[in-house]
C-alpha positions, 0 to 999 in steps of 0.5 A: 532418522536414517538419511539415505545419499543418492548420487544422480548423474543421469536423471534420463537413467536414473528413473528408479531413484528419482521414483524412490525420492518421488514415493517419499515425497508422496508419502509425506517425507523429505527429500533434499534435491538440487536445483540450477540455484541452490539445493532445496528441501522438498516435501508435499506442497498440498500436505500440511504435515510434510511443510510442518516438518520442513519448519522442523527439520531447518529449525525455520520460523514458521512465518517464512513462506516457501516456494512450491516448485512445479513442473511446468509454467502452466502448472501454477494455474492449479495452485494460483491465480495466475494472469497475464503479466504471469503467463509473460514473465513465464515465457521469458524466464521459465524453466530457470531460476524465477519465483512468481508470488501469485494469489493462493487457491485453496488447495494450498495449506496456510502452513506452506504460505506462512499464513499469507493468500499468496503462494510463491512459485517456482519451475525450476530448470535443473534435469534432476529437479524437473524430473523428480517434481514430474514424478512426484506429480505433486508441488514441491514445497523447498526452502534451501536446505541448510539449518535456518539462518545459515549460508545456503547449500550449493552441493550436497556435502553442505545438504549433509552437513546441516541435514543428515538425520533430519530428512529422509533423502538427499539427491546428489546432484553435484554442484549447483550452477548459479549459487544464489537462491531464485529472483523473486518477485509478486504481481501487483497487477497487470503489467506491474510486480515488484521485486522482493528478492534479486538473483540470477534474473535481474532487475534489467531482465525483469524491466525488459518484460513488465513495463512497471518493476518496484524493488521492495525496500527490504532488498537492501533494507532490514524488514520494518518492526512487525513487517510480514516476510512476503517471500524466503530470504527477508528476514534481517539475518540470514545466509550467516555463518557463526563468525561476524561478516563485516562489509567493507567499502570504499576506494579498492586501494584503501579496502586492501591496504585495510585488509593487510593491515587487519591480517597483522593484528588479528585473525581474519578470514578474507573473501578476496578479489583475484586481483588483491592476491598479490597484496595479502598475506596467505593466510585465510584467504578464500578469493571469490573471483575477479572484482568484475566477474559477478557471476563468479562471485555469486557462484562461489559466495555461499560456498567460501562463507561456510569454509570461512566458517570453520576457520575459527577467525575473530571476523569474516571480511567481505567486500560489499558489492555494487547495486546493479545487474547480478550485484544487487542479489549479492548485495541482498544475500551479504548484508544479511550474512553480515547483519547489516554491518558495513565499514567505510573504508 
């Protein structure tokens, strides 16, 4: 398959592009598009063919549902049932990077929930997404668009890498704002969801609006034997490179005096802390931020991992982050990279 790259800088300007992109989709192909999260691989999310071949094209299992993204938050109510608690989370966080599980209607292919009836969904804020799923006038199914398992795109040279000559487009956008995949969360009734995955909008935030928020053990737990993935992301290793990531935790003095005695025995690639430079050797250090600017952290994490990757190390050090605000989705996404695998330091 021949991928076509179109850079978009002006989604306002640029409508002839985007309603290539749109034709695609309609006709049952993939376009790879950024969003404020991560980029997403779309298809029709009413044809059960294009999400059969989204599973083919990321090599994804077939019981990891996917997100339809819509254009506006009242849109859902085409695709789901929708209540109350819905139309109030929708209100306060969309357009933006929130994911509502709902239950399906019919419309919907078994193929695009992985067999559940419940359907995550999305309206994603970014100008070229929004644009491109109001053209389309359809859903758009989209897993992040990276090979399954790995480190998930945030620009589209990750989306080439991992998808050129599987999908039939991608739109460059440019680099993504957040870097980590939406917050998802399912209603359980009135007044009452459940977290399955944390991300930009925070377990606080989700408080601030549903008086009842459970946080599903599989946020900092592996899935149970058996255990049906309710949401992307559950899976117990995923967001990987092909190096071992090994957390590290502890007092920071103790992780970094670790860590430079690590740098002397074997080749190691480190995610650092700003403020650990001083004290580490040069080599194969690839900082993530200051230790208490999370937002950075997030931003940057999926990015380094892949650099990380390619640097032929024995081991990726990381250090593990906090559970609060915005550290709960980066504690989520690395204990998956890593497999679960934590050093107390």
């Amino acid at each position: 398959m021949n991928t076509r790259i179109i850079p978009i800088s002006n989604p306002e300007k640029q409508e002839a592009e985007l309603r290539y992109a749109a034709k695609i989709l309609c006709a049952g192909g993939l376009v790879a598009f950024p969003t404020e999260t991560v980029y997403g691989l779309g298809g029709n999310g009413l044809d059960d063919g294009a999400a059969k071949k989204i599973y083919a094209a990321k090599g994804r299992p077939s019981d990891n549902p996917l997100i339809i993204h819509i254009a506006a938050p009242e849109d859902a109510d085409r695709y789901a049932v929708v209540n109350n608690t819905y139309r109030r989370l929708a209100k306060a966080f969309m357009p933006g990077p929130l994911t509502v599980v709902l239950p399906k209607r019919e419309m919907i292919p078994p193929s695009v929930t992985g067999g559940l009836d419940t359907v995550a969904v999305r309206c994603p804020s970014h100008p070229v997404a929004h644009k491109l799923i109001a053209l389309a006038g359809v859903p758009i199914a989209a897993p992040s668009a990276n090979l399954s398992g790995k480190p998930s795109p945030t620009c589209a040279e990750h989306v080439i890498a991992d998808l050129s000559g599987r999908v039939d487009a991608i739109l460059d956008g440019g680099s993504c704002e957040i870097g980590l995949e939406s917050t998802i969360v399912k209603v359980d009734g009135e007044d009452e969801i459940t977290l399955l995955r944390p991300g930009g909008i925070t377990y606080d935030a989700l408080c601030m609006v549903v008086s009842t928020v459970h946080i599903a053990p599989a946020v900092t737990h592996a899935l149970a034997e058996n255990e049906r993935p309710l949401s992307p992301g559950m899976k117990y290793r995923h967001y990987a490179p092909n190096i071992p990531v090994v957390l590290l935790s502890g007092a920071p003095e103790k992780v970094t005096a670790f860590l430079a005695a690590e740098q002397t025995t074997k080749k190691c690639a480190i995610l650092c802390y700003n403020e650990e430079l001083p004290f580490l050797q040069n080599d194969l250090l690839f900082p993530v931020g200051n230790r208490e600017d999370l937002a950075a952290q997030a931003q940057t994490l999926f990015k380094l991992l892949r650099e990380a990757d390619r640097t032929g190390a024995e081991v990726i050090y990381a250090h593990l982050p906090p559970k609060s605000g915005l550290g709960l989705a980066l504690y989520n996404r690395m204990i998956r990279a890593a497999a679960h695998t934590i050093k107390e330091i």
